[in-house]
LOSEZA-889381 format. One line per field, with one value per residue (C-alpha): residue number from 1; residue in three letters; x, y, z. Coordinates in steps of 0.02 Angstrom, whole numbers. Example, Ala and Ser with C-alpha at 12.3 -4.5 7.8 and 13.67 -1.06 7.14 Angstrom:
! residues 2
lodren <- c(1:2)
lose <- c(ALA:SER)
u <- c(615:684)
v <- c(-225:-53)
w <- c(390:357)
***
This chain:
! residues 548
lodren <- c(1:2:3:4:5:6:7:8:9:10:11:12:13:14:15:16:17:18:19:20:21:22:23:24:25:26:27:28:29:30:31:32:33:34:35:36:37:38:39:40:41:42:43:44:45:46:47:48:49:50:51:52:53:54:55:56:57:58:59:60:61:62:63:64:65:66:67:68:69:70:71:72:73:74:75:76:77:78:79:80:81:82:83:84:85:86:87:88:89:90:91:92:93:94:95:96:97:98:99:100:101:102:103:104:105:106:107:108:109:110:111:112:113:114:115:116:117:118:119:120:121:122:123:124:125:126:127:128:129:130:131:132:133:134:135:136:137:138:139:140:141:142:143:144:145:146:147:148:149:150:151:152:153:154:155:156:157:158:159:160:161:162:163:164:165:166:167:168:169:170:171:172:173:174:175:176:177:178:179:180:181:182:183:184:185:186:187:188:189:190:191:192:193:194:195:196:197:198:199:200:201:202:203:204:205:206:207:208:209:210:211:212:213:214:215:216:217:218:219:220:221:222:223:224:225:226:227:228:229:230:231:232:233:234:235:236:237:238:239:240:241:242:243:244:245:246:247:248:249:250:251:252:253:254:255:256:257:258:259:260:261:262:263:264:265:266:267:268:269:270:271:272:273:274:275:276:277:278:279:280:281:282:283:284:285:286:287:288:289:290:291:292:293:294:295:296:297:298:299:300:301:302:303:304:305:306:307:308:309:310:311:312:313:314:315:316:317:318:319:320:321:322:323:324:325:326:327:328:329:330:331:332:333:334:335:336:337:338:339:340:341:342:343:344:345:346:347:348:349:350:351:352:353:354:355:356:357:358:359:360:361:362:363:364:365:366:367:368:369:370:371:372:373:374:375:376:377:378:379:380:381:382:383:384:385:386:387:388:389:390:391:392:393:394:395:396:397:398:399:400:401:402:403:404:405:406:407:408:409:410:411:412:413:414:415:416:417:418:419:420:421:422:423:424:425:426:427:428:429:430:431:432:433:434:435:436:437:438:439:440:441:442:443:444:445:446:447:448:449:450:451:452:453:454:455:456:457:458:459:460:461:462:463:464:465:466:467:468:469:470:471:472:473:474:475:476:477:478:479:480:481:482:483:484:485:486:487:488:489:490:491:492:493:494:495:496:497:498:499:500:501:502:503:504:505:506:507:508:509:510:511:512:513:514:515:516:517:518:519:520:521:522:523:524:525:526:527:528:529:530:531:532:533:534:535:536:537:538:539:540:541:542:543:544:545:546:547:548)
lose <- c(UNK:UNK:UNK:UNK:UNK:UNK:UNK:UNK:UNK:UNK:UNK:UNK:UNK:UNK:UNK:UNK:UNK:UNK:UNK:UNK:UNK:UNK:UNK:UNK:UNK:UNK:UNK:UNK:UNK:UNK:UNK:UNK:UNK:UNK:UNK:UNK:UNK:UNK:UNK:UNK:UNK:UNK:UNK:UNK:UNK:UNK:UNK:UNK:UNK:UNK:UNK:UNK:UNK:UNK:UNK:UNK:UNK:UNK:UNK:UNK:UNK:UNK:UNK:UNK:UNK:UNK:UNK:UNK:UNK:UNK:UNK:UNK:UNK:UNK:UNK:UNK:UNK:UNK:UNK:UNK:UNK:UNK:UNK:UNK:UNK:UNK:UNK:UNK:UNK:UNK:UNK:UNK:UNK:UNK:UNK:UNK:UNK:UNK:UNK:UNK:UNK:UNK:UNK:UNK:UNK:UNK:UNK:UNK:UNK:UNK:UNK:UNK:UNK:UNK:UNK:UNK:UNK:UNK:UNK:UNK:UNK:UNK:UNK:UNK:UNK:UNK:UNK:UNK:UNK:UNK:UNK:UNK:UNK:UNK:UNK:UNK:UNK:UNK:UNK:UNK:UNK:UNK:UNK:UNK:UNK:UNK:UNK:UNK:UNK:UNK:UNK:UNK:UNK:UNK:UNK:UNK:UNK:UNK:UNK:UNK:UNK:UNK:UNK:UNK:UNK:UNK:UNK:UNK:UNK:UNK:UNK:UNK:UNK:UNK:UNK:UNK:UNK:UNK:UNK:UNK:UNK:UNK:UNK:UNK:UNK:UNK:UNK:UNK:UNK:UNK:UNK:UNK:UNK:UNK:UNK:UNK:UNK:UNK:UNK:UNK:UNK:UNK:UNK:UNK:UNK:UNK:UNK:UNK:UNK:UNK:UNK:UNK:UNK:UNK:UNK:UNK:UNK:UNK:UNK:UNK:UNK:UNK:UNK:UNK:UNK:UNK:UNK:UNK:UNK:UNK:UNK:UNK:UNK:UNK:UNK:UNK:UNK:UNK:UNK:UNK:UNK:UNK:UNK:UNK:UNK:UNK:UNK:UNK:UNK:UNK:UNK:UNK:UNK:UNK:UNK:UNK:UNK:UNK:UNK:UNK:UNK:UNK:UNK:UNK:UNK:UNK:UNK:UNK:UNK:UNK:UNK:UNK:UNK:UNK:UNK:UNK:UNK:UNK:UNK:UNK:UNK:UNK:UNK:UNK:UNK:UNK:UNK:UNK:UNK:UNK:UNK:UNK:UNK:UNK:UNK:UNK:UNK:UNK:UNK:UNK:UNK:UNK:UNK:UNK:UNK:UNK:UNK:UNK:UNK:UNK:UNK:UNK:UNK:UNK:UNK:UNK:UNK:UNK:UNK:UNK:UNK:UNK:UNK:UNK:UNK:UNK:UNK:UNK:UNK:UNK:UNK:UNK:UNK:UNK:UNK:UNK:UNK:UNK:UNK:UNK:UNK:UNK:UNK:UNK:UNK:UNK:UNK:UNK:UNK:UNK:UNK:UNK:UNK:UNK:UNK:UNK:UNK:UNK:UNK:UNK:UNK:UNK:UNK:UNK:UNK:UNK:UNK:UNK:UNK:UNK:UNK:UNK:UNK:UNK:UNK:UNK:UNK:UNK:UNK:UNK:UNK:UNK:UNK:UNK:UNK:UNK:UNK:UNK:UNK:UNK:UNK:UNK:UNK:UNK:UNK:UNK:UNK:UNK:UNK:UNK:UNK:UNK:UNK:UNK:UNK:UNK:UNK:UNK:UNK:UNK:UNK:UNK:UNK:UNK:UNK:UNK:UNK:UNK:UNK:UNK:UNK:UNK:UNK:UNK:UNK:UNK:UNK:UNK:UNK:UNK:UNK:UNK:UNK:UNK:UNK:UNK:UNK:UNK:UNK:UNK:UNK:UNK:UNK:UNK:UNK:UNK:UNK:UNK:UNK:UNK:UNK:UNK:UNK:UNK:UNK:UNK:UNK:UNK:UNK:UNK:UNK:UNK:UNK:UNK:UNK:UNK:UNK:UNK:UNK:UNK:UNK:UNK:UNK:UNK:UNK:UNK:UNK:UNK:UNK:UNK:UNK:UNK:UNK:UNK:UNK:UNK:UNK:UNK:UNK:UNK:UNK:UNK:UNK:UNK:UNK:UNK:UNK:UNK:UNK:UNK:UNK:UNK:UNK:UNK:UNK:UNK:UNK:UNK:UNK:UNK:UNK:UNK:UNK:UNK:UNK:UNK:UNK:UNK:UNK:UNK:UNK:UNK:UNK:UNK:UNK:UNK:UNK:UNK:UNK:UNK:UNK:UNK:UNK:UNK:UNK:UNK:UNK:UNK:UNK:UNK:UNK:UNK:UNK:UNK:UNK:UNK:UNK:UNK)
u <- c(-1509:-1461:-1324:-1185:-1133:-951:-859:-676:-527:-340:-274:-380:-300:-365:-301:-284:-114:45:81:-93:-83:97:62:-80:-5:139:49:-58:127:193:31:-111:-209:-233:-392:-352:-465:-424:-532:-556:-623:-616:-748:-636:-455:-338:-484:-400:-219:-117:85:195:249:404:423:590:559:666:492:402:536:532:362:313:476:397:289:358:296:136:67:110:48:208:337:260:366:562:628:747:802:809:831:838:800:822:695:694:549:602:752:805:986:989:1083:1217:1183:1374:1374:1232:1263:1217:1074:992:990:837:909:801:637:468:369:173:4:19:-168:-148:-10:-154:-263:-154:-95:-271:-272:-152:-217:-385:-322:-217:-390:-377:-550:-553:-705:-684:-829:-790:-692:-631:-709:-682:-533:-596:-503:-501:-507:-328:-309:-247:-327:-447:-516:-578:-782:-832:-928:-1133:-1211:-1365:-1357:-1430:-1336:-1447:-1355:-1560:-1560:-1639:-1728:-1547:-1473:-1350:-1241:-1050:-981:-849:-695:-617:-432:-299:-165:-251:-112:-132:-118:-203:-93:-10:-97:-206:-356:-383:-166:-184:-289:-134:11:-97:-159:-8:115:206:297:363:543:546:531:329:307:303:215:216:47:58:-64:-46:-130:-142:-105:-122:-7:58:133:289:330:329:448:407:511:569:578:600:612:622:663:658:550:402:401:598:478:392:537:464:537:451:467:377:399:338:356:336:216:141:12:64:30:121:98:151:118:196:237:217:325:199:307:295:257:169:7:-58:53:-62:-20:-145:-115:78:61:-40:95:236:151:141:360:392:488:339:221:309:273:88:33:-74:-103:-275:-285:-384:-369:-320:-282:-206:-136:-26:155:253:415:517:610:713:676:497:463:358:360:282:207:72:-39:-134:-62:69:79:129:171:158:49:209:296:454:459:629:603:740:726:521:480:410:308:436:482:287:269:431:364:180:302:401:252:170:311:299:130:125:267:179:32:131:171:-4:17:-133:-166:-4:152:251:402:498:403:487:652:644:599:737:884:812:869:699:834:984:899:823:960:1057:944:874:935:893:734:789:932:842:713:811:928:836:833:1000:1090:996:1021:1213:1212:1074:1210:1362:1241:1192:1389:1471:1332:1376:1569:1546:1654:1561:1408:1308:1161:983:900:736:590:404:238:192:52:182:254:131:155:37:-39:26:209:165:105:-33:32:-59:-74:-119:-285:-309:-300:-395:-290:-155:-187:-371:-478:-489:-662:-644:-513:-615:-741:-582:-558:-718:-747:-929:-993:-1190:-1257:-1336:-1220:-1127:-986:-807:-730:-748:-742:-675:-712:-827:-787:-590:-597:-658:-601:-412:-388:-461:-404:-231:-188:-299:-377:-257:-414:-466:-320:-202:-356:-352:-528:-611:-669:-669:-748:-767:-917:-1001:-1163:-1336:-1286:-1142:-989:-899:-935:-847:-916:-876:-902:-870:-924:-772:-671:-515:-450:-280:-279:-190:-336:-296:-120:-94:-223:-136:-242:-272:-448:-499:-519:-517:-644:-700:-856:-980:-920:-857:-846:-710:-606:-615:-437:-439:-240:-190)
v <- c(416:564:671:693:881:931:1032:1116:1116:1171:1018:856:740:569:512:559:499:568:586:684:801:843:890:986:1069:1105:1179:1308:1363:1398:1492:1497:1544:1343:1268:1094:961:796:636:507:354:303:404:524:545:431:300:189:245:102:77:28:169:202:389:488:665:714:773:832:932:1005:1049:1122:1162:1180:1044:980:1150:1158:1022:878:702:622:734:637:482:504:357:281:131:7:-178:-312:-494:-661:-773:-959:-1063:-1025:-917:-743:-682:-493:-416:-287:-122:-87:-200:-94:51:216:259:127:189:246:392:546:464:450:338:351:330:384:398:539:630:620:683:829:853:879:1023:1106:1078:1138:1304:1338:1332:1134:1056:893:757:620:474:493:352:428:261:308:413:538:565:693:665:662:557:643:648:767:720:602:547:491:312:343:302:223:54:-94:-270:-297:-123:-47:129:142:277:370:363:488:506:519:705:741:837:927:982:1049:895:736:671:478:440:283:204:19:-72:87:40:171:181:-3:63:213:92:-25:136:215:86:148:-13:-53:2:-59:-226:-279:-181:-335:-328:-396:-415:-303:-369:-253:-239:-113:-141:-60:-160:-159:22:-93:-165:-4:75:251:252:103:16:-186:-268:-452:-575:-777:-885:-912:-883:-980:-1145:-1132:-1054:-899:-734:-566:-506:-410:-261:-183:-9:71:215:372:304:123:74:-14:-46:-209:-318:-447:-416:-595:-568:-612:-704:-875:-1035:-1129:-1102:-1159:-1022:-912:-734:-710:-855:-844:-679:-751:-876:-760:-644:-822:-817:-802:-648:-569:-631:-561:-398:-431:-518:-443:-313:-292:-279:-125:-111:-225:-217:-248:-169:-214:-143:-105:-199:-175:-59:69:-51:-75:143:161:312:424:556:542:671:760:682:600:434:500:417:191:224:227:124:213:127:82:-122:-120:20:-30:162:252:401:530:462:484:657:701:655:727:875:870:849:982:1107:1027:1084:1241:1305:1218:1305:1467:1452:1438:1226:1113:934:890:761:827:748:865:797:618:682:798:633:533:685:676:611:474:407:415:328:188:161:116:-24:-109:-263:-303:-368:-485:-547:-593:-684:-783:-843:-830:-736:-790:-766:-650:-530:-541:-527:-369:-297:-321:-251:-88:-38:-86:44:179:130:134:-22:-137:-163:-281:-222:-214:-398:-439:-463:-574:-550:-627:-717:-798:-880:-977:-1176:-1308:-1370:-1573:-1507:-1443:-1527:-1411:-1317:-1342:-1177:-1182:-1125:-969:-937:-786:-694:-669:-766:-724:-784:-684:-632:-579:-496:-416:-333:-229:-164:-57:-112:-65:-84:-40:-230:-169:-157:-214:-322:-222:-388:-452:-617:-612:-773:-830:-1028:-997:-995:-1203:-1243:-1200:-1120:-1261:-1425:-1366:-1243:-1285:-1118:-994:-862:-936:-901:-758:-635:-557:-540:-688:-619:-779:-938:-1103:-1185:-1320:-1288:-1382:-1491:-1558:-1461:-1318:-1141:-980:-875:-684:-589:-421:-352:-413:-332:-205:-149:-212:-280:-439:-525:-421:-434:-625:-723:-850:-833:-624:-691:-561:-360:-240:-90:48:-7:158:289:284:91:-13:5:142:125:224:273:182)
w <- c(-905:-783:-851:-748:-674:-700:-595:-685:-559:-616:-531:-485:-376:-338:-184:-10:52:89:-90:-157:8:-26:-192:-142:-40:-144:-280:-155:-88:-247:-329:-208:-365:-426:-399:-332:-278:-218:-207:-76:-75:120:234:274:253:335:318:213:247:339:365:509:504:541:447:370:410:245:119:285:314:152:119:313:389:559:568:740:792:724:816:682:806:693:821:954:946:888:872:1005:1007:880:850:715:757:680:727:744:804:960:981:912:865:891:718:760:634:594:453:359:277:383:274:341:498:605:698:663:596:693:725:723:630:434:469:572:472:318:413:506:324:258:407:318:132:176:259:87:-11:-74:-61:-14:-66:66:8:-165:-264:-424:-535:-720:-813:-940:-1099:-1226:-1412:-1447:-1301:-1164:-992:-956:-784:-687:-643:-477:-459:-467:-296:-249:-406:-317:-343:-503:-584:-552:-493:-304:-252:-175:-344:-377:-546:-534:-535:-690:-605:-771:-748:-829:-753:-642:-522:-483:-306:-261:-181:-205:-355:-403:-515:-619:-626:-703:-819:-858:-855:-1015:-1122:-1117:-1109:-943:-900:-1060:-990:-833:-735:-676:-513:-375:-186:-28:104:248:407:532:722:865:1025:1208:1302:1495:1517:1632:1444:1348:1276:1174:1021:1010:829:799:649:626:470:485:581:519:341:324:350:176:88:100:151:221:399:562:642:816:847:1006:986:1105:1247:1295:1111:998:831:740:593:462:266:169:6:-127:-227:-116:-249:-119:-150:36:93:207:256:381:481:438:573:695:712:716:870:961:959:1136:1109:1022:1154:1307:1246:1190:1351:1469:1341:1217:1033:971:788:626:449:290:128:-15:-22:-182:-157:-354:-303:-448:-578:-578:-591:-744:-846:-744:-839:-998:-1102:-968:-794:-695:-563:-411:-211:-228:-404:-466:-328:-220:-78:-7:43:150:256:251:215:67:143:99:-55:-92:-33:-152:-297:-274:-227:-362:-498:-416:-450:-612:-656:-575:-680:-860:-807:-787:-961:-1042:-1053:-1018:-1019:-1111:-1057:-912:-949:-850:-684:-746:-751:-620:-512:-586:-548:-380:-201:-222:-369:-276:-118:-228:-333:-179:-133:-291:-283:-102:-150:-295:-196:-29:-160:-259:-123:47:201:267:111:20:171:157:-25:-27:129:15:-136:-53:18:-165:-228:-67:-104:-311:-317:-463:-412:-511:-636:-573:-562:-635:-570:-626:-563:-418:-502:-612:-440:-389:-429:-420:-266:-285:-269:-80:76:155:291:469:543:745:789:874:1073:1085:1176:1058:897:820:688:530:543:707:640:514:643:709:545:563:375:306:122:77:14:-107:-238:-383:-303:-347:-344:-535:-595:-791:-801:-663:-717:-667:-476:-482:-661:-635:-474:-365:-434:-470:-351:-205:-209:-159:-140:30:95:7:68:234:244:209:53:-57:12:-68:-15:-87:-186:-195:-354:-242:-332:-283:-301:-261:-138:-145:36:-53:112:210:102:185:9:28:-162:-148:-230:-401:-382:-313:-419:-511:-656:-638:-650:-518:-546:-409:-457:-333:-245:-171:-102:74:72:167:319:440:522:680:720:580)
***
């Protein structure tokens, strides 16, 4: 067996987003003596990043006060006009903004690709003296013998499908540190791994998601608008007692961006997300924009959605969770970029100061609390029941209730207590209590297939090896998930990942197309049995998102 190389950092950070860059970045300003490193598993950075995005400028402003000086392709697009729609099959009912409280306002934010933020923000990183490792998926945690973190190994590269070594083989690298940060990103893998050994979640409520399936758009300059934001709730989701919501944003050169978020706490199993947005850009108020335009891009990601009350404990012997590994987005405001770069800015202040004092690979519990003293607490706080509320009782009347929640929190006249959540998983009821759902086939023009789809996603994996999509229990998928839930994998995917197919002895058989796959992670979160694990497949794998 090849022995792997090690390489020692100060700081190892594995992640690329908004949250690992701002910490970077962070810890160069305050000691540009820290070695820092950060790990990415998408081609290069902004690969695999995906959002609306609709962006607060609060953290940016923060960390580089003159970023809308410094040629930052977020200043591009302030935001300027902004509307909320409820949609019915075939109506809409604008929503005036008075009755919301003024944080919820999008007057001062931008609007643009996260994408290119990374990627402007890896600029900056790499001119403070952080190297960046874009290709290389962080795949194992090491630990020391008491326990505590030590590091992280990247996966090995060249292992056919048969776990053989082909004549490429290369053994994972061991990046030592003194502190690992966590930024993977919504439903993390190796932050699953955190939250079991060292208990994270055993004060909080399970973190919960929705499915974000997002396209780009160059559409007839006459229709354009630059910086104009639309969200909409209702139609079509309100016909399967579902709730979730689109949004189409205005962005620089005739684009726009827009997409749907499918709640993944829907029981009906034949409840499909993909198709469930191809419907809703067929509304006639969705269409008018889209016609006559051309879609360029497409993709999908899962979206922390527990609000305050599903934050773990976010710091452990030797390393911390920071950006959606540890889950701050605000779901009603649909943003959690600067909550992310906060807290990789906040544990990065964190360690630099521990490390001032001689401390190594211990608990930074004053990272946790600084977080929790901090306006990402304040903000969330404000709005942690608007998810709970607008599940339990609807999209109607869950919005009032989450609009009454959020003032009697800004007015401190008794608000109630933050509501519970369950994992989605734990949602899903059996298929014999639904009628399937007949979805419209696609035009071509504005509704697509999903493998078509797919193609735009500019996803490539190498064949040859080990599929990252594990079966615990290979059995599961047509044992249980078929017969009594009418299997929910065909269809809660927006790849076309899982396929059942019918095998030469006549019975069914799942079919994994590990290929397809655009790293969302609704598979690992969704599956009614959490049959299915998510690992890291080789390095560089998945979606290249272009503008993303």
């Amino acid at each position: 067996m090849s022995e792997r190389e090690s390489m020692p950092y100060d700081v190892v950070i594995v992640g690329g987003g908004p949250a690992g860059l701002a910490a970077a970045i962070r810890l160069k300003q305050v000691n540009s003596e820290i070695s820092v490193c950060i790990l990415e598993k998408g081609s290069e950075i902004g690969a695999h990043i995906l959002s609306g995005a609709v962006v607060d400028p609060k953290a940016l402003d923060e960390l580089l006060p003159e970023w809308r000086e410094q040629g930052c392709p977020m200043a591009e697009t302030p935001v300027t006009d902004n509307w909320h729609w409820v949609l019915t099959r075939g109506g809409k009912t604008a929503l005036p903004h008075w009755p919301m409280p003024p944080f919820m306002s999008n007057h001062g934010n931008y609007t643009g690709s996260l994408g290119n933020l990374c990627r402007w923000l890896a600029e900056q990183a790499g001119e403070l003296g952080v190297e960046i490792f874009p290709g290389f998926p962080a795949a194992e945690i090491l630990y020391d013998d008491k326990g505590a973190v030590r590091g992280v190994a990247t996966g090995d590269m060249g292992v056919a499908k048969d776990g053989s070594h082909k004549p490429d083989y290369q053994p994972g690298m061991e990046l030592l540190a003194k502190y690992t940060l966590f930024a993977e990103g919504a439903r993390g893998h190796l932050t699953k791994q955190l939250k079991s050994k060292y208990d994270l979640e055993r004060e909080c409520q399970p973190q919960v998601y929705g499915i974000g399936i997002k396209e780009l758009w160059d559409i007839d300059p006459d229709k354009h608008v630059q910086g104009r934001v639309i969200h909409t709730q209702g139609w079509p989701l309100s016909e399967s007692n579902s709730w979730g919501g689109g949004f189409l944003y205005h962005q620089a050169n005739n684009q726009v961006a827009l997409g749907f978020v499918t709640a993944l706490d829907y029981a009906n199993p034949y409840v499909y997300p993909y198709e469930e947005f191809q419907r809703w850009k067929q509304h006639p108020a969705i269409r008018e924009i889209l016609e006559g335009g051309r879609r360029v891009s497409y993709g999908a990601r899962a979206i922390n959605e527990g609000g305050w009350q599903s934050v773990p404990r976010l710091a452990f012997p030797g390393g911390a969770l920071i950006g959606c590994s540890a889950g701050f987005v605000n779901v009603p405001r649909i943003k959690g970029s600067h909550t992310a770069m906060k807290s990789g800015m906040l544990a990065a202040e964190a360690i630099a100061a521990a490390m001032a004092n001689g401390r190594e690979q211990d608990e930074l519990g004053e990272y946790d609390s600084a977080v929790r003293e901090s306006w990402i607490a304040k903000e969330l706080k404000l709005v942690q029941n608007a998810q709970p509320l607008v599940a339990k009782f609807g999209g109607s009347l869950g919005t009032v209730l989450a609009g009454a929640d959020m003032w009697a929190r800004v007015l401190k006249v008794n608000p109630i207590g933050a509501m519970k959540h369950h994992k989605d998983s734990e949602h899903t009821m059996r298929a014999d209590l639904f009628k399937p759902i007949e979805y419209p086939k696609p035009d071509g023009v504005i509704s697509f297939d999903r493998l078509t789809s797919v193609s735009f996603s500019y996803t490539n994996h190498e064949e040859d090896q080990p599929c990252h999509l594990v079966l615990k229990d290979p059995t599961v998928p047509t044992r249980i998930n078929l017969p009594l839930y009418a299997g929910p994998e065909a269809r809660f995917c927006p790849a076309g990942v899982y396929e059942f197919l019918t095998g030469e002895d006549g019975n069914p058989r799942l079919q994994i197309n590990a290929q397809n796959c655009v790293h969302c992670k609704t598979c690992d979160i969704k599956d009614t049995t959490q049959n299915i694990e998510w690992v890291t497949p080789e390095g560089g794998g998945g979606p290249n998102y272009p503008n993303m």
